[in-house]
N, C-alpha and C positions, 0 to 999 in steps of 0.2 A: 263583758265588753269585747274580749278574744274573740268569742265565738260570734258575735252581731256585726265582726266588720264582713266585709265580703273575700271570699276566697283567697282574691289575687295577693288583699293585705296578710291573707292570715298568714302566707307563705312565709311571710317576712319579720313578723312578729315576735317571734320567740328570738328571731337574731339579734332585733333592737333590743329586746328585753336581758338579753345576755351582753349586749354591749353597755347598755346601762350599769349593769351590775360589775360590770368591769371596768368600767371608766369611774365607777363612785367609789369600788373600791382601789383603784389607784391612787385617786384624792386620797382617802385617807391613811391610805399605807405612806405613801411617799411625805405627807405633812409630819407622822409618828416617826418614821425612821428622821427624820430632819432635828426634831422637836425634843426627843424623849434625849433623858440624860444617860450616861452610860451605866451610872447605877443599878438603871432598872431595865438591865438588860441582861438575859439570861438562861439558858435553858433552863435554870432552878426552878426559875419564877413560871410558878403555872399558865396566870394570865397570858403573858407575855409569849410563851411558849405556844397556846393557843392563836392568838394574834399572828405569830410567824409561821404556823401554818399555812391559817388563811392568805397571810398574803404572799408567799410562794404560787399561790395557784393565779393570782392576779394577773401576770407578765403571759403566761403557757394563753389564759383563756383572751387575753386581749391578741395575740398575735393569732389564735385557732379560732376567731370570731371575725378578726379583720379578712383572712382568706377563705373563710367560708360564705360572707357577705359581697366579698370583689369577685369569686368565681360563680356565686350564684346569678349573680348580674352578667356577667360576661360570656356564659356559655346557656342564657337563658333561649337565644334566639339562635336555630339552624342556620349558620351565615356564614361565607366565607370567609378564613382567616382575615385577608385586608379587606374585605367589605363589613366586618363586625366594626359598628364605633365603638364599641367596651374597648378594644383595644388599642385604638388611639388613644379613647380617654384615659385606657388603665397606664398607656405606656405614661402621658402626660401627668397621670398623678402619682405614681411611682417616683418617679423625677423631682415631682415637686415636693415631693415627702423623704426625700433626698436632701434635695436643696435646702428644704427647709429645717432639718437635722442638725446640718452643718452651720445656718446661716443664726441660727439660738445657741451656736457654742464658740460666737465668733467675738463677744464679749466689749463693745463699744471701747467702755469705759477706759480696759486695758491699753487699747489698742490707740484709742485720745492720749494717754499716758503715754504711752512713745512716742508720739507726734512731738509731747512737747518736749521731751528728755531726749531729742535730737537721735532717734533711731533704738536708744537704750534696750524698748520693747518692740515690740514688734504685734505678734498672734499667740493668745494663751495658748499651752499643749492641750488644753483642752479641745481646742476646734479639729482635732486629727484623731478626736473618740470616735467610734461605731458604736451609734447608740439605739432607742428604740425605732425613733422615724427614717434612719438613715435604714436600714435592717428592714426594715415591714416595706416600705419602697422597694427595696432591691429586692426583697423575695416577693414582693408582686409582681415584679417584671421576669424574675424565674417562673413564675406561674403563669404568665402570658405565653412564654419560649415551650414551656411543657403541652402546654395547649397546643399553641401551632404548629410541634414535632408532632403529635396526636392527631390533627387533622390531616399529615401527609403519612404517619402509618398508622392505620386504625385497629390494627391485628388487637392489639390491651386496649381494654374499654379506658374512659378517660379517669373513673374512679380510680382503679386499679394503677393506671399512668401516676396518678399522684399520692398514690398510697406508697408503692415501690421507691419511689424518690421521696417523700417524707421518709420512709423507712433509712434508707440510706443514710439521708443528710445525721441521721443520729447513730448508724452505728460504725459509719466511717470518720467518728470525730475524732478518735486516736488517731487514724490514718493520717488525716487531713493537719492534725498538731504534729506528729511526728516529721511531718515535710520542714525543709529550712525558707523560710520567708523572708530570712536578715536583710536578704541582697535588693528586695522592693523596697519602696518607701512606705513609712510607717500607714501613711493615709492608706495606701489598700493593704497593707497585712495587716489593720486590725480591722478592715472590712472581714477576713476569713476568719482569724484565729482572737483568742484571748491570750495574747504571750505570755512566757513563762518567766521574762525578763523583771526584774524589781524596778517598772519602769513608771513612773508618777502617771502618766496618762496613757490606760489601757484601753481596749476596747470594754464595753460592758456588753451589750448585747453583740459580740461577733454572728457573723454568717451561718455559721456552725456550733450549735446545731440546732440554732432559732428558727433558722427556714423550713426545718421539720415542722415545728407546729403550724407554721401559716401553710407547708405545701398538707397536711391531714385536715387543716380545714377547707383546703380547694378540696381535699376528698369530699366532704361531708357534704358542700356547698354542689358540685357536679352532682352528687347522687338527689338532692335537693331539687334542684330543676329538672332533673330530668322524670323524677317521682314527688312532685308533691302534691299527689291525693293521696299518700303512703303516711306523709311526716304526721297528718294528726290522726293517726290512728293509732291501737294501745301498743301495736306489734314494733313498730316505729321506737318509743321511747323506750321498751322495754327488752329490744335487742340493743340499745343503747349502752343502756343500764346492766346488762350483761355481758358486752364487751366493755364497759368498764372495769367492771369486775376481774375480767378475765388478765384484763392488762394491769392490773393493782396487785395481781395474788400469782401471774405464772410468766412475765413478761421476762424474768431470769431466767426458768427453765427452759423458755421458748428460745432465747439469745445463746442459754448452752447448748442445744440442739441446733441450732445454724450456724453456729458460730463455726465448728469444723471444717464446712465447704469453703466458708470464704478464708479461711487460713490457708487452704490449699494454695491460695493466690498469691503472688510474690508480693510482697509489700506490704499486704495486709497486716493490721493491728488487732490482737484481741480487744473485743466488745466486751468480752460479758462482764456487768457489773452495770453496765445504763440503762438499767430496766425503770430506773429512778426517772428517766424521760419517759418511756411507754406510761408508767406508772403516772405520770403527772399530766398524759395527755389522757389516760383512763378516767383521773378525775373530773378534767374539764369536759367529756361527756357525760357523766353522772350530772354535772351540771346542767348540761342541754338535758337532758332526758328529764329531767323534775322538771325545768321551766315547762317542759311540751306538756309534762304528762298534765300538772297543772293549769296549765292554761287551756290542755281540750274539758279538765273538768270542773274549770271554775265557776261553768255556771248551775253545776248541781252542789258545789262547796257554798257558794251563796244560798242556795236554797235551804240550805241548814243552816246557815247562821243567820238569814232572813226569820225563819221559822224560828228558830232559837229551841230546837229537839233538844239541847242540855249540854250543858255546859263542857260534860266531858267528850261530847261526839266532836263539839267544835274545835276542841284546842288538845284532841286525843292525839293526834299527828305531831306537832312541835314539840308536844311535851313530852312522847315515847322517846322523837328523836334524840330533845336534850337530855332525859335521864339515862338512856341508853347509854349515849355517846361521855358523860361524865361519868357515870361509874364505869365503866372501862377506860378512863383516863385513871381514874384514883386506883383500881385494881391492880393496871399499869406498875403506877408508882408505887405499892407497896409489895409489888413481887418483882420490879424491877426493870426498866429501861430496856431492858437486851430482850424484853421478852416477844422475841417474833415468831408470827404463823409462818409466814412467807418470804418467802426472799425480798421484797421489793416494798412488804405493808406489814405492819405489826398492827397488835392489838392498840397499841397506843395511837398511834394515825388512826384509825378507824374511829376511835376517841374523839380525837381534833374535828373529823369528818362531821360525824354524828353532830356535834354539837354545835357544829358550826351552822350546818342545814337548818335545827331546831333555830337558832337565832334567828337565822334571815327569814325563815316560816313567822315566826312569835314578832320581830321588827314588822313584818309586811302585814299580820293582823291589825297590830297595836297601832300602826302611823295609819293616818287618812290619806292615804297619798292620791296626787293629782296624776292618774294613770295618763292623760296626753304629755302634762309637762315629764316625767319619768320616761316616757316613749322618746319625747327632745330630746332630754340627755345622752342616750344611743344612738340617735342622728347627727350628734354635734361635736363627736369626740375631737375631732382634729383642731376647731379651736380651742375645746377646753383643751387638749396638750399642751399647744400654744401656748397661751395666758398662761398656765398652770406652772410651765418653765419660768415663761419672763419672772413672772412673780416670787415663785417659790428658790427656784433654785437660779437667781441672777444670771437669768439667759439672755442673751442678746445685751442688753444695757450696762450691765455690768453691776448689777444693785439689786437687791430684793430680802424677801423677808429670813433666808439663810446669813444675811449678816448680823442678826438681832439673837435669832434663835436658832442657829446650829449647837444642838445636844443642852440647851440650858432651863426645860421644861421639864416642871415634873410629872408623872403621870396623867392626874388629872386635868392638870394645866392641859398637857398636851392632847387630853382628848376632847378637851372644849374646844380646844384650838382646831382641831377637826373637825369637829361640827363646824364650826364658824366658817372656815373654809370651806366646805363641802358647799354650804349653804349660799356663799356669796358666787358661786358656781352656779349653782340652780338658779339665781334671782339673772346671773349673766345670760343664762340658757333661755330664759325665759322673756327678756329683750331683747334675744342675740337680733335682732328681723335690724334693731335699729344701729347695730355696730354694723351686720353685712350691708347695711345700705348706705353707708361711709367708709366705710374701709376694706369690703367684700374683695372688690379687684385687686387690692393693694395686698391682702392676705392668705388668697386664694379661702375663703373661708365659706365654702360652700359643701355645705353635708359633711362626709364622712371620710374616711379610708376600708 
């Protein structure tokens, strides 16, 4: 089906299909972290251990997906800075994904409850978080400002423009913490930083050094437009797939080798030692790179499981992955935890990896999945966040399903409870035509971020 639409779509395809995979896995990470009891939480515990790998890479590829889809579109057409409408629209949904950040942490309920206790309350501390949409807004509006320095000095291509500033925003994060913020108010110092204060409501997602991933996906997304008779070819995934690599196994050695010149600079903070961000934006190209490389060859992978050549050519892939990738988790654990190749990846992560791949390969055999409505899902993130808050974590209203089951689930429990969840997502996705045609203006609920 990848390959039978027509070009222009195919550009685009593998984004939504990564946005997909990132917005499902957020459903279910963020219902499990909610749901599961503290019990059965552990780095003991195998499963679970596997589990919190996978969903560490959720947040990196959702935020390296969002700015690789907003600068594909915006630097798709030669156009002058203020004659592009990408950036009106970008500056206008930047803002809105702003507003809308803060306007899901503003908590009714709370704030009814002061009303009637005669000023008692006021605004939860929670409405003063820097969270995910408040973050992905403002670093798309840094991504608009990067663009249009760029169109007035063209000397760095625009790739390279947002590679050097992703670069930075991650290894100037000491620097940037090291600065005193006390004297602003909390609303913008925890736009920048994560403070260090024992303070009930921090930022979660600060500025720093989350804007890195969305400013490396405006990288990926500029080289995108400007080469995409490049992306479905084998060269494509598989210098992907080697800067992956590269950034998983030497992104320490690389940080100790630069790290010198920028000491030289008065202020500066040592870096090395956040190779653990390189290392987590290496993976979310491993990511893109199997959707591509799959998706240019799904229609000869079909051809053998059409044909049915035998059982082990079909499901030879998922299952090297998964046994790969487990026995070098259990190897791991019987020669011991500390056991690393590299500065930044051990045998044990590569474990998690492996196995993690084989599952989503063996899930995507095993389900019949409805590849338009799966395509929805990556076009519709921004309401699924939406809903996803109200419901889950009593955003806006002040009530949801975290007053029932914060930590009172047991494993199992909590992974029905996930399906279930995911699921009444998909059936939402899937009518959304008849919420945006009632509530569309009132929620801005149109496409994506």
């Amino acid at each position: 089906m990848l390959l039978a639409k027509s070009k222009t779509h195919n550009r685009l395809v593998f984004i939504d299909i990564a946005r997909s995979i990132a917005i499902l896995m957020m459903l279910e990470g963020h219902f499990i972290v909610m749901a599961l009891t503290e019990n059965h939480r552990g780095n003991d515990l195998f499963l679970y251990d596997i589990w919190r790998f996978t969903r560490g890479l959720t947040a990196p590829l959702f935020f390296t997906v969002s700015g690789l889809v907003f600068t594909y579109l915006l630097v798709r057409k030669q156009e002058d800075f203020f004659k592009n409408k990408r950036v009106k629209k970008g500056f206008s949904r930047g803002l809105k994904l702003i507003l809308w950040g803060y306007v899901l942490q503003l908590n009714l309920f709370y704030l009814f409850k002061g009303l009637i206790n005669h000023g008692e309350y006021t605004f939860s501390g929670y409405l003063y978080i820097f969270h995910v949409l408040q973050c992905i807004g403002l670093s798309l509006i840094t991504v608009i400002l990067l663009y249009g320095l760029n169109r007035l000095v063209k000397i760095v291509p625009l790739t390279w423009w947002f590679g050097i500033f992703g670069t930075l925003a991650f290894i100037l994060r000491p620097t940037i913490y090291a600065l005193d913020f006390s004297s602003l108010p909390h609303l913008i110092e925890n736009m920048l930083v994560v403070t260090s204060e024992d303070r009930p409501f921090k930022s979660i997602f600060a500025l720093f050094p989350w804007v890195g991933f969305v400013l490396f996906g405006a990288m990926l997304g500029a080289y995108v437009s400007k080469n995409p008779d490049k992306v479905y070819t084998n060269k494509f995934p598989l210098i992907l797939f080697i800067s992956g690599l590269v950034l998983n196994v030497f992104s320490d050695l690389i940080l100790g080798l630069i790290q010198a010149p920028f000491l030289s600079i008065s202020g500066i903070k040592p870096f090395y030692g956040l190779g653990y961000l390189f290392a987590r934006f290496g993976q979310v190209i491993w990511v893109l790179a199997i959707i591509i490389f799959l998706g240019k060859h799904k229609r000869y992978l079909r051809i053998v499981y059409h044909r049915k050549l035998s059982f082990l050519k079909s499901w030879i892939i998922p299952v090297g992955f998964g046994a790969t990738g487990l026995s070098l988790i259990i190897y791991t654990l019987f020669t011991g935890n500390e056991h690393v190749v590299f500065p930044t990846f051990s045998v044990y992560a590569l474990g998690h990896l492996l196995l993690f791949i084989g599952v989503i390969i063996t899930s995507a055999k095993l389900i019949n999945w409805n590849y338009d409505l799966f395509i929805k899902l990556g076009q519709n993130t921004l309401s699924i966040y939406i809903v996803h808050v109200i419901i889950l974590y009593n955003g806006l209203f002040g009530f949801g399903l975290s007053t029932y089951i914060d930590k009172n689930l047991s494993p199992w429990f909590s992974i029905l409870g996930a399906i279930g969840f995911i699921m009444a997502f998909v059936y939402f996705v899937k009518y959304i035509e008849i919420f945006q045609k009632y509530y569309g203006k009132l929620f801005f609920w149109k496409k994506t971020f």
